[in-house]
C-alpha positions as CSV (number, residue, x, y, z in Angstrom):
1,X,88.3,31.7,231.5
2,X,88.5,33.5,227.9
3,X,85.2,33.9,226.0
4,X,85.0,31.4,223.3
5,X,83.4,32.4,220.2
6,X,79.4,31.5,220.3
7,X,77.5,28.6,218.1
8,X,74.9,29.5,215.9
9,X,74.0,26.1,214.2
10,X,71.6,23.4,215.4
11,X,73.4,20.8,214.0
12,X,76.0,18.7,215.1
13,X,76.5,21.1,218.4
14,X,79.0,18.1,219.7
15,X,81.3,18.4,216.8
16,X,81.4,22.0,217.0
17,X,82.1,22.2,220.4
18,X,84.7,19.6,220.0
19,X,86.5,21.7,217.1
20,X,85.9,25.4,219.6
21,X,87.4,23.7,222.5
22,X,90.2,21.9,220.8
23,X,91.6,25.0,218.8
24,X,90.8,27.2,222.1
25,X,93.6,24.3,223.7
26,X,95.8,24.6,220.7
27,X,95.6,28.4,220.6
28,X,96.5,28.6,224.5
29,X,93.1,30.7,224.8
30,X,92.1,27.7,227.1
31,X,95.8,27.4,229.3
32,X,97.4,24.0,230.2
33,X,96.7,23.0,233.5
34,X,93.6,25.4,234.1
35,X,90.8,23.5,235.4
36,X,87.2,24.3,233.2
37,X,83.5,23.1,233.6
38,X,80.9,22.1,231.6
39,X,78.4,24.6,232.5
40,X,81.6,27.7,232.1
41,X,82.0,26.3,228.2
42,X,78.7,25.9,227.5
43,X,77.8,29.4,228.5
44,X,80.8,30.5,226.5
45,X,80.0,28.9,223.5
46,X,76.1,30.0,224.6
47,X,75.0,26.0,223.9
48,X,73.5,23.5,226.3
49,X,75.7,21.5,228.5
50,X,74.9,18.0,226.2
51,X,77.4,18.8,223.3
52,X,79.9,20.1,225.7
53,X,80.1,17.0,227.5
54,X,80.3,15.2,224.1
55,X,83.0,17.1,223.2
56,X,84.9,16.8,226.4
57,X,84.4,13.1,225.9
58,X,86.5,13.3,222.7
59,X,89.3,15.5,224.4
60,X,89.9,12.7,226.6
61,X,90.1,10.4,224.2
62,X,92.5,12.9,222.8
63,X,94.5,13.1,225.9
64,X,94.3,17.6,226.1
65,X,91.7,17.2,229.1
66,X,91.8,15.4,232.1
67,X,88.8,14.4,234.0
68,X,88.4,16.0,237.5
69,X,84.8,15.8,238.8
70,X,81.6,14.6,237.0
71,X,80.9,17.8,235.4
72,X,84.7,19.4,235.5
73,X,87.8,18.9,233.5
74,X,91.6,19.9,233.8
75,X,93.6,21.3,230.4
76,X,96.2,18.5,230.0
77,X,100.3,19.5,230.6
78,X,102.4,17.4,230.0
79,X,106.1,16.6,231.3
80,X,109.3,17.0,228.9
81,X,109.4,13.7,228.2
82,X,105.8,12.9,227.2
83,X,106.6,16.3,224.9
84,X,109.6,14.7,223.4
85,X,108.0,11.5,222.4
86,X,105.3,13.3,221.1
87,X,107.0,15.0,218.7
88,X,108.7,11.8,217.4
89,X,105.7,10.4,216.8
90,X,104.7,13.8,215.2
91,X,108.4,13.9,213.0
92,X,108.0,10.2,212.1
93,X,103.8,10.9,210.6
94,X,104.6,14.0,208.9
95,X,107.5,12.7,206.9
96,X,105.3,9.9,205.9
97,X,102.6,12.1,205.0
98,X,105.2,14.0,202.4
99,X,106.4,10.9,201.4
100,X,102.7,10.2,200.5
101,X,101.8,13.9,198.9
102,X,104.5,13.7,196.7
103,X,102.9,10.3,194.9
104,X,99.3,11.1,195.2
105,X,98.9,15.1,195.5
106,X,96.4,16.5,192.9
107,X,97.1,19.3,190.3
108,X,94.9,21.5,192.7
109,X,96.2,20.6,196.1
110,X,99.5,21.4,194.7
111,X,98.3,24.6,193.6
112,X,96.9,25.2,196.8
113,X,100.0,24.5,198.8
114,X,102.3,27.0,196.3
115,X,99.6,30.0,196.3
116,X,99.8,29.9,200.5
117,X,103.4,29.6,200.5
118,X,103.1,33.4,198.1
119,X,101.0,34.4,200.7
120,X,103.3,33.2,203.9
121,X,106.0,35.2,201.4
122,X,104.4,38.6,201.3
123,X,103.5,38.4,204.9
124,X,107.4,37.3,206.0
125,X,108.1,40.8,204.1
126,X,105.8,42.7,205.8
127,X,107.2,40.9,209.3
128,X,110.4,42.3,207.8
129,X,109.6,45.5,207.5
130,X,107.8,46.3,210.5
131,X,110.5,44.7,212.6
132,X,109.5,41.2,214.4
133,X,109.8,43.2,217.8
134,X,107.0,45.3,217.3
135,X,103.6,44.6,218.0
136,X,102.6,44.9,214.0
137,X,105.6,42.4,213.7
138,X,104.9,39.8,215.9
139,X,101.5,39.5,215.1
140,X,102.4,39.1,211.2
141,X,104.5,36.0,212.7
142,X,101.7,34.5,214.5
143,X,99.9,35.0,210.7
144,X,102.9,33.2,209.2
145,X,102.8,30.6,211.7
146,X,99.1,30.2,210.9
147,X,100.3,30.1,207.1
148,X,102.7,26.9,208.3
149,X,100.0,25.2,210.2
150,X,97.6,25.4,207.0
151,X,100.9,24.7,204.9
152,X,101.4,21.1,206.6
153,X,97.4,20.5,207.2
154,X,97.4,20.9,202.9
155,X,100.5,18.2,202.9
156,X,98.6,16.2,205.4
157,X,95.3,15.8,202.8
158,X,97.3,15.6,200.0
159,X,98.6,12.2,201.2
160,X,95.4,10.5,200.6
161,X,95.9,8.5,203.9
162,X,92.7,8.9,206.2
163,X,94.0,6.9,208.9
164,X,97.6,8.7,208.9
165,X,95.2,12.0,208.7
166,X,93.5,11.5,211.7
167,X,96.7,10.3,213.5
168,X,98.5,14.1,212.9
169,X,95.2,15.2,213.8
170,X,95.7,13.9,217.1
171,X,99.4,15.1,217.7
172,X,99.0,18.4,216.3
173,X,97.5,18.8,219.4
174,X,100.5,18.3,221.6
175,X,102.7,21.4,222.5
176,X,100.5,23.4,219.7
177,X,101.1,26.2,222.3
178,X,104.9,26.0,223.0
179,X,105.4,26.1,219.2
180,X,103.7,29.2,219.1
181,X,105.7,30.9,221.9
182,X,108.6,28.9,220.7
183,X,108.2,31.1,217.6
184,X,107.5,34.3,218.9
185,X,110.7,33.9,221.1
186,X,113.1,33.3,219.0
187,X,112.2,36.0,216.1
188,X,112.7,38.4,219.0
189,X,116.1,36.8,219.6
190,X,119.9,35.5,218.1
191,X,118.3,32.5,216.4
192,X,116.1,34.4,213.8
193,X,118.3,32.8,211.3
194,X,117.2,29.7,212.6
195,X,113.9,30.7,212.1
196,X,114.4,31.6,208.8
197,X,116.2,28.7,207.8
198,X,113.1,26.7,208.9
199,X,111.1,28.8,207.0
200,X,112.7,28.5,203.8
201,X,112.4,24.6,204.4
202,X,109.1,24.7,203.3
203,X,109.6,25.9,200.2
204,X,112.1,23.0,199.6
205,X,109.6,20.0,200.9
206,X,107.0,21.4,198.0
207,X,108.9,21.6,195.2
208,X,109.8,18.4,196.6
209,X,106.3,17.4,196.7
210,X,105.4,19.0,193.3
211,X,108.1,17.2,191.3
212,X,106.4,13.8,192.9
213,X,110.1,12.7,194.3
214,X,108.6,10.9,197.2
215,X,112.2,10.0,199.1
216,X,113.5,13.6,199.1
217,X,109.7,14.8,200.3
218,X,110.4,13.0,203.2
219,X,113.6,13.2,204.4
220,X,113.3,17.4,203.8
221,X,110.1,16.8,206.2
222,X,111.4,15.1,208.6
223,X,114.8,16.7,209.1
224,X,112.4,20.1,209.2
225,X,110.1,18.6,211.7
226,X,112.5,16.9,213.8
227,X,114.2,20.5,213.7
228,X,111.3,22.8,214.8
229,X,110.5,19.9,217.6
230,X,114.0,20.2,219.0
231,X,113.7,24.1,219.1
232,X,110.6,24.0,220.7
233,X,111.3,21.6,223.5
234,X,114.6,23.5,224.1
235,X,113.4,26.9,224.0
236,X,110.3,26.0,226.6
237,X,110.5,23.2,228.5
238,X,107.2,22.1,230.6
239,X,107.1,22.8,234.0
């Protein structure tokens, strides 16, 4: 099992181990299907066993572990079709939540959103540069596609909606992974274009956003969401 990164605070030791387990899921440091214990992630994380089980609790809730044993847990994977209706949940939410940003953003969440899309553009010129099948490449795409997740978690708060927030929360979850690799694959391939198409897309949903025309936030969202679903489930389906 990969070494998590170690807890130093007293406080709240269940949420943080929640939050270290569930990006460790979404990062594919913790793999789907691989079975983990209590006792393995609270030495990881160098905590007592309490707040893990807390946490694991939550990620059951959450549907990314599956209870095998009283003190033992399996990384949820799911089948294509559980994967394909997640992400119309996911398309459906995240239209909705641009819909939302473009009527109730703030001044400095849209400043926030336009100073990471800059950033997302110097690093897609660096990707450029240094050739997206190099290592130096691929890992400024896993940097842009950190840029993206940040990009949408901005749109997500911006939409005021604590309720709608907590459901993306929830589906980000789902096939974080196979996005990622998804990604990776096809900058290294014939659809870069497609990539960059996608890209480019988000670009379009902020000014969108930033000229408060709610209907156009949401249709760019969804047709981009729906998009980068479709290429994901295509390019790696579950086995």
């Amino acid at each position: 099992m990969s070494q998590l990164p170690q807890l130093v605070s007293a406080v709240t030791l269940g949420d943080q181990a929640y939050t270290a387990i569930r990006e460790a899921i979404i990062s594919g440091a913790l793999k789907r299907g691989e079975r983990v214990t209590e006792r393995g992630l609270a030495e990881s994380l160098d905590i007592s066993a309490t707040p893990v089980r807390e946490a694991l609790r939550r990620l059951e809730q959450d549907r990314l572990v599956v209870r095998e044993g009283p003190r033992s847990v399996r990384i949820a994977k799911f089948e294509d079709e559980e994967l394909r209706e997640f992400t119309m949940i996911e398309d459906a939410l995240r239209a909705l939540a641009a819909r939302l940003a473009a009527e109730k953003s703030t001044a400095a969440q849209r400043r926030e959103m336009a100073a990471l899309l800059d950033k997302t553009d110097g690093l897609r010129k660096q990707a450029e540069e240094a050739g997206a099948d190099s290592p130096d490449g691929r890992d400024l795409v896993v940097s842009i596609l950190e840029c993206m997740r940040s990009f949408h978690a901005l749109v997500d708060r911006a939409s005021g909606n604590s309720t709608l927030i907590q459901m993306l929360h929830m589906v980000d979850a789902f096939g974080a992974d196979e996005r990622r690799q998804s990604v990776l694959s096809e900058v290294s391939s014939d659809r870069r274009d497609a990539v960059i198409a996608r890209y480019h897309q988000h670009r379009a949903i902020f000014d969108a956003i930033a000229a408060g025309d709610g209907d156009r936030a949401e249709q760019l969202m969804h047709v981009h969401s729906k998009t980068s679903n479709t290429s994901r489930l295509t390019t790696h389906p579950s086995t």
